[in-house]
C-alpha positions as CSV (number, residue, x, y, z in Angstrom):
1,X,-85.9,23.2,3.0
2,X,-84.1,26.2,5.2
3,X,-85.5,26.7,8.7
4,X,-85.4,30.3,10.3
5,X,-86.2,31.6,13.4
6,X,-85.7,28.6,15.8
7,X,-86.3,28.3,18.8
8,X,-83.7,27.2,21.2
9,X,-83.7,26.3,25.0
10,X,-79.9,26.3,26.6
11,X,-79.4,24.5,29.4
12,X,-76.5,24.4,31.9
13,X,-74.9,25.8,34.4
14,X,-73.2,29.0,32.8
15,X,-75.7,29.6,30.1
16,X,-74.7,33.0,29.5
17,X,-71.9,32.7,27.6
18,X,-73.5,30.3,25.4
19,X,-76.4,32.0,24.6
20,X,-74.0,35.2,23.4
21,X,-72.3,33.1,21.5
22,X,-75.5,32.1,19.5
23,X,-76.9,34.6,19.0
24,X,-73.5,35.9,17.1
25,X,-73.5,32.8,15.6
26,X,-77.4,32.7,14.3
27,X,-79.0,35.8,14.8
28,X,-82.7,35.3,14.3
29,X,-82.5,32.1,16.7
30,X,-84.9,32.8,19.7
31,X,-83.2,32.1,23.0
32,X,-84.3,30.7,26.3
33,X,-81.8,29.8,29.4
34,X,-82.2,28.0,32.0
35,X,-79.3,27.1,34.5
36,X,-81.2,24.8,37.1
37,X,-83.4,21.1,37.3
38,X,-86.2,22.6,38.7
39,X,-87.9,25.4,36.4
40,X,-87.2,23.3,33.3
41,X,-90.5,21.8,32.9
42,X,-92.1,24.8,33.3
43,X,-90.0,26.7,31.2
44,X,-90.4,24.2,28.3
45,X,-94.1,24.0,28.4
46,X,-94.0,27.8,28.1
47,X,-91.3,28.3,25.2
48,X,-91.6,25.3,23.9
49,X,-88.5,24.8,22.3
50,X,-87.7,23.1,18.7
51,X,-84.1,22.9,19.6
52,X,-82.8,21.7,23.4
53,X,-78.7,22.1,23.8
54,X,-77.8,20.6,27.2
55,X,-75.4,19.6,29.3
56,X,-76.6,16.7,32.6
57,X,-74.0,19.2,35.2
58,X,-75.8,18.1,38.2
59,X,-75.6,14.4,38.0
60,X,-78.8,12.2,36.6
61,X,-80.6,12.3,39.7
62,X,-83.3,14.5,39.3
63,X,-83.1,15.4,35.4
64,X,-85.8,16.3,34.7
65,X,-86.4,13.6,31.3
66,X,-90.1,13.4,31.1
67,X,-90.2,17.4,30.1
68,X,-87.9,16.8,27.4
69,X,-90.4,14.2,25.7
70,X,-93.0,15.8,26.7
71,X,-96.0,18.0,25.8
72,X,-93.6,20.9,24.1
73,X,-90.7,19.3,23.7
74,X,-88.1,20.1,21.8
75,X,-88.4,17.8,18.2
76,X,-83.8,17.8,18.5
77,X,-81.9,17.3,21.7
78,X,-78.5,18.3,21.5
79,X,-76.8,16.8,24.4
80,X,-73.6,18.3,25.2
81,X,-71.5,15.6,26.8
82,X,-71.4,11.7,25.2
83,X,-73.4,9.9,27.3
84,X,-77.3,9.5,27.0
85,X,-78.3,7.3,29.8
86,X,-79.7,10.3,31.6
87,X,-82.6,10.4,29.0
88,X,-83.0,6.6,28.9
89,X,-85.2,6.0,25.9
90,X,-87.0,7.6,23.7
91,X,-89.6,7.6,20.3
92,X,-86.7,8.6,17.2
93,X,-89.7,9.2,15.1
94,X,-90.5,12.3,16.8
95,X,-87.5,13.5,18.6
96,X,-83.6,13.5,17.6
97,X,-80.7,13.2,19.9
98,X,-77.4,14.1,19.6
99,X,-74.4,14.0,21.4
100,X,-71.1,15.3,21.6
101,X,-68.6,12.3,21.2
102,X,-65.2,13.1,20.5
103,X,-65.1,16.2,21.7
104,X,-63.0,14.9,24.9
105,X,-61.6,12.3,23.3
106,X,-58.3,12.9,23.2
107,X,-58.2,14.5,26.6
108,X,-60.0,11.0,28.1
109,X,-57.1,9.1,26.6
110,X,-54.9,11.5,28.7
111,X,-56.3,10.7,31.9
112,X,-55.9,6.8,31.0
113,X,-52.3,7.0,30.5
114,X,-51.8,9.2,33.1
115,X,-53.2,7.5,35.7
116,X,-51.7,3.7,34.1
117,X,-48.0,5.3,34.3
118,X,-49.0,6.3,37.9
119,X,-49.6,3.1,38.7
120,X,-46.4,1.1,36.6
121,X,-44.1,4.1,37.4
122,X,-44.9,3.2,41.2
123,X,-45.2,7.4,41.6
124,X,-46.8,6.6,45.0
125,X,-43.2,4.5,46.1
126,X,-41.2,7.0,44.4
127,X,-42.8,10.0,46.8
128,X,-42.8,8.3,49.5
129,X,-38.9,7.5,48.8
130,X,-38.9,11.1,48.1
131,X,-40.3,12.3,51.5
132,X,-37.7,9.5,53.2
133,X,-35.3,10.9,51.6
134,X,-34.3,7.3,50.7
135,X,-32.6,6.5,47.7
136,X,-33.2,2.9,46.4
137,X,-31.0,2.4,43.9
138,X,-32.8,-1.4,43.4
139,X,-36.1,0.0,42.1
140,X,-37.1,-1.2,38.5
141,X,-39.8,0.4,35.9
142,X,-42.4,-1.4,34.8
143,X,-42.4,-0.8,31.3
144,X,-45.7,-0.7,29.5
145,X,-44.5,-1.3,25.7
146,X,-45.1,-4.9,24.5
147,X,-48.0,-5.0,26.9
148,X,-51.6,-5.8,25.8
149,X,-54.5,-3.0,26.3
150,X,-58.1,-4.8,26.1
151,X,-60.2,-1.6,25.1
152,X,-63.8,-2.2,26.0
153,X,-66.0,0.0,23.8
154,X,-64.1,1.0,20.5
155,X,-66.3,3.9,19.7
156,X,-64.4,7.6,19.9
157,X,-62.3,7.7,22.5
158,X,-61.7,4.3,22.7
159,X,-59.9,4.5,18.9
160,X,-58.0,7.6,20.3
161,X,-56.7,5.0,23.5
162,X,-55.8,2.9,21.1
163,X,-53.8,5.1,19.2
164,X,-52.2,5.9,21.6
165,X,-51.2,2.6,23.0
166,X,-49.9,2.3,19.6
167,X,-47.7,4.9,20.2
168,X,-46.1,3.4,23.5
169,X,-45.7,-0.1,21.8
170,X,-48.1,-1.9,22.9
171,X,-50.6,-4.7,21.7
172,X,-53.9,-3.4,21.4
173,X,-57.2,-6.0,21.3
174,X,-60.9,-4.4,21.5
175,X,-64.5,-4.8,21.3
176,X,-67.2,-2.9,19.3
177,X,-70.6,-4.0,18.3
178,X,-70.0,-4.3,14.6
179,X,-66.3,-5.5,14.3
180,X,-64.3,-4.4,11.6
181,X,-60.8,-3.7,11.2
182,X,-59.6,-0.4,12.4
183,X,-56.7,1.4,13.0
184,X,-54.1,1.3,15.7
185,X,-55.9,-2.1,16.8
186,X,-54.8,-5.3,16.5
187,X,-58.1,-7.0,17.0
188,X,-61.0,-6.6,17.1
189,X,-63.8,-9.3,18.2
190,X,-67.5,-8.9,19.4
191,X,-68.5,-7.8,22.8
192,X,-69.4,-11.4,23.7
193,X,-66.2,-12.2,23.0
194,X,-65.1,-10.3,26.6
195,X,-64.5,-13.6,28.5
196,X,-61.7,-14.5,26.5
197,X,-60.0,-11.7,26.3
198,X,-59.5,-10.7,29.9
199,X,-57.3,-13.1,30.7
200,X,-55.4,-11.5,28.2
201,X,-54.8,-8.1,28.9
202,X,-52.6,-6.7,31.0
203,X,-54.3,-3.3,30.8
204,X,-58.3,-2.7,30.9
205,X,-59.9,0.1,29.7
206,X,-63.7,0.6,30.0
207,X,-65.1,3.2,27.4
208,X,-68.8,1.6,26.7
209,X,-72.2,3.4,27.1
210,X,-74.1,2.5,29.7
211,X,-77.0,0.5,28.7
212,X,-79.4,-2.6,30.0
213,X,-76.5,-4.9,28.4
214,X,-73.4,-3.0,29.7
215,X,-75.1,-2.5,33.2
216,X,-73.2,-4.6,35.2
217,X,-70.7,-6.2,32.1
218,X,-67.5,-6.1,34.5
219,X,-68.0,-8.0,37.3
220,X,-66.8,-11.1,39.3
221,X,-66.5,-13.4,36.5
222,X,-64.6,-11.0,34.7
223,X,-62.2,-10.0,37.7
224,X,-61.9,-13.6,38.6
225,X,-60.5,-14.2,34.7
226,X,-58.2,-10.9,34.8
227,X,-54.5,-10.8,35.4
228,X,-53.3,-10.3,39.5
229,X,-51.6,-8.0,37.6
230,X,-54.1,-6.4,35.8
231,X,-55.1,-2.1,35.5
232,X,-58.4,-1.3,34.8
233,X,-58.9,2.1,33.8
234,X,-62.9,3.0,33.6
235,X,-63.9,6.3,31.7
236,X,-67.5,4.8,31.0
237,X,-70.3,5.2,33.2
238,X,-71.3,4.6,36.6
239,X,-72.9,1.3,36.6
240,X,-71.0,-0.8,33.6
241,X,-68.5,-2.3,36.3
242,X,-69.6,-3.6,39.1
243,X,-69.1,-1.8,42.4
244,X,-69.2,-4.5,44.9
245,X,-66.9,-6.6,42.4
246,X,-64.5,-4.1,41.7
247,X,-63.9,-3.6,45.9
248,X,-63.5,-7.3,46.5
249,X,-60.7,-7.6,43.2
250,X,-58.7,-4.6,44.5
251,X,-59.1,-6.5,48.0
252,X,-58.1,-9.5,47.2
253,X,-55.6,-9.4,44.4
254,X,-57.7,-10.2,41.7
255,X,-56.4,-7.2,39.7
256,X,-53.7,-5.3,40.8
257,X,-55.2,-1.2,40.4
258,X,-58.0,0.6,38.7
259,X,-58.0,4.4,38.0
260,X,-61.9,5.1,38.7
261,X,-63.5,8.3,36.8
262,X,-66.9,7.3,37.0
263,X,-68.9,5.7,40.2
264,X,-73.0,4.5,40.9
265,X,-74.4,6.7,42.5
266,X,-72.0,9.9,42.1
267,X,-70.6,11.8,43.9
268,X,-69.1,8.9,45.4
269,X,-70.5,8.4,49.1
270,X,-68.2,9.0,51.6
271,X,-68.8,5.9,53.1
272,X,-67.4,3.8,50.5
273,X,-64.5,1.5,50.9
274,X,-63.1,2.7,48.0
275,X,-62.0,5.9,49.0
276,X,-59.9,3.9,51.6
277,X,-57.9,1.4,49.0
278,X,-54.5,2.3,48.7
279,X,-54.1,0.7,44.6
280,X,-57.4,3.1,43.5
281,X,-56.9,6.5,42.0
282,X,-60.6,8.1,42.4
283,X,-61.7,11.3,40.6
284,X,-65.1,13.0,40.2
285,X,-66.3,12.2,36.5
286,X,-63.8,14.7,35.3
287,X,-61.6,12.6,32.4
288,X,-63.6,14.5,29.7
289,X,-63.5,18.0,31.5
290,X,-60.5,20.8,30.6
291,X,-60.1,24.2,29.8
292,X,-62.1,24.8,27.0
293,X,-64.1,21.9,26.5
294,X,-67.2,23.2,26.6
295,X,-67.0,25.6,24.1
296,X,-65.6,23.4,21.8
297,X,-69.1,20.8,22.0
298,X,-71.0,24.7,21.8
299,X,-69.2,25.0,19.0
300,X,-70.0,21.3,17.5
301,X,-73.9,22.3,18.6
302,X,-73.6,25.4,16.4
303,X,-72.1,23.3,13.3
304,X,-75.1,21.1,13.5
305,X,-77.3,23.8,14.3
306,X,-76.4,25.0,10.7
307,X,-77.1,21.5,9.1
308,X,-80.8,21.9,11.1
309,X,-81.7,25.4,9.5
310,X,-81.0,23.6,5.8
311,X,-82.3,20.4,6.0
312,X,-79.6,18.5,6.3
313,X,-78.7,15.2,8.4
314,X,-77.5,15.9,11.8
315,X,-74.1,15.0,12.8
316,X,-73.7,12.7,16.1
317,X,-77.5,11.5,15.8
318,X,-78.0,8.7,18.9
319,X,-79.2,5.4,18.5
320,X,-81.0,5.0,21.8
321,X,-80.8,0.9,21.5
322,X,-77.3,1.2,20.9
323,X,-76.5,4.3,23.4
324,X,-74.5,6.1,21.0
């Protein structure tokens, strides 16, 4: 069965590009834009869309879900980042998600090992010796290679962490929800196999959706069986570690340092103590974002989008019980 003529709803916060770009790209698609929360419901109830490609820019406060699954919905959601927790749940007889994992994949492993060698290279001492103008010739590295990384959440980008652990030497242990043997890891066990495995790593990294079971999976229990000397490094969601947990570890020496990309609620109150800890790097949900990044899941849309028009199965399709 080909499908022509469809009828697609783009929704972010620079639509304009996007929408040129499909219309080059499928030129009897029927284009709608909308760059805000507010007029989206009423927008969808009057162009009712069979195609939504979207991207949650102004946090999931305020998305407007309930127009999505609506009267006039759109019957595919193409959702232009990876997680889906913005739209909750939903019926996957009458509407299919998708989702752009692996698009920032590699750059997410990036920002882990950037922020890990921050922390082992001691590039806050080494500054501050800098702006002394002290030279300590009795400083020693902190070598990462022969180290363990637990990777929480083997899914895309957590098999692109791992290979690059790999690549600096070290021991890589995991979870996914199906184990099976994979590449660049050296085991791989169950998620409910977690409280074992803390005590073992030396390095955390937190990659899972959140979900009613990961809301809240990293908290005191875990801290309390982590390494003093432990990183975690969370490129999840806000929500899978706990806040309040994570603020007394850093305090207290549970764990040595966590590199923070995502927060509940974001932005990140201003209030919070966290800003104030000295062994915290903190940045605003941006892991997944460079140059370019966008186009490139636009462009993954606009593969699928040719799969849609013939019939064929979608790429990326999102199990909502599983998040992913």
């Amino acid at each position: 069965m080909t499908r022509t003529a469809p009828r697609i709803l783009i929704h972010n916060n620079d639509t304009a590009r996007m929408a040129a770009r499909l219309a080059e790209a499928v030129p009897d698609a029927l284009i709608a834009t909308c760059e805000d929360y507010e007029s989206l419901p009423a927008l969808i109830a009057d162009f009712r869309p069979d195609i939504f490609y979207g991207i949650c820019f102004m946090g999931r406060d305020g998305f407007p879900r309930d127009a999505l699954f609506g009267p006039g919905g759109p019957e595919w959601i193409a959702v232009g980042g990876s997680g889906v927790d913005h739209l909750h749940n939903w019926d996957t007889g009458r509407v299919t998600v998708t989702n752009s994992a692996g698009v920032a994949a590699a750059m997410m492993a990036e920002y882990v090992f950037g922020t890990i060698l921050h922390f082992t290279l001691d590039v806050p001492g080494l500054m501050a010796d800098q702006a002394a103008r002290r030279w300590d010739g009795s400083r020693l590295m902190n070598r990462i290679h022969g180290k363990t990384m637990l990777i929480v959440g083997l899914g895309h980008t957590g098999q692109v962490v791992a290979a690059r652990a790999k690549a600096f030497g070290m021991h890589v242990i995991g979870t996914r929800a199906r184990p099976e043997e994979m590449e660049n890891v050296d085991e791989v066990h169950p998620g409910d196999a977690l409280p074992e495995l803390w005590a073992r790593a030396d390095f955390v990294t937190v990659c899972v959706p959140l979900l009613p079971a990961t809301r809240g999976l990293i908290g005191a229990q875990a801290f309390a069986a982590m390494k003093p000397g432990a990183i975690l490094v969370d490129v999840s969601r806000g929500g899978v570690v706990d806040g309040d947990a994570l603020i007394n570890a850093l305090r207290g020496g549970s764990i040595a340092a966590a590199a923070l990309d995502v927060f509940a609620p974001e932005p990140l109150p201003q209030d919070s103590p966290i800003w104030e800890l000295g062994n915290v790097i903190v940045s605003p949900h941006c892991s997944s974002v460079y140059e370019g990044w966008a186009d490139a899941s636009f462009e993954l849309f606009l593969t699928n989008l040719a799969c849609w028009k013939k019939g064929e199965t979608l790429h990326n399709i999102v199990n909502p019980e599983r998040g992913y």
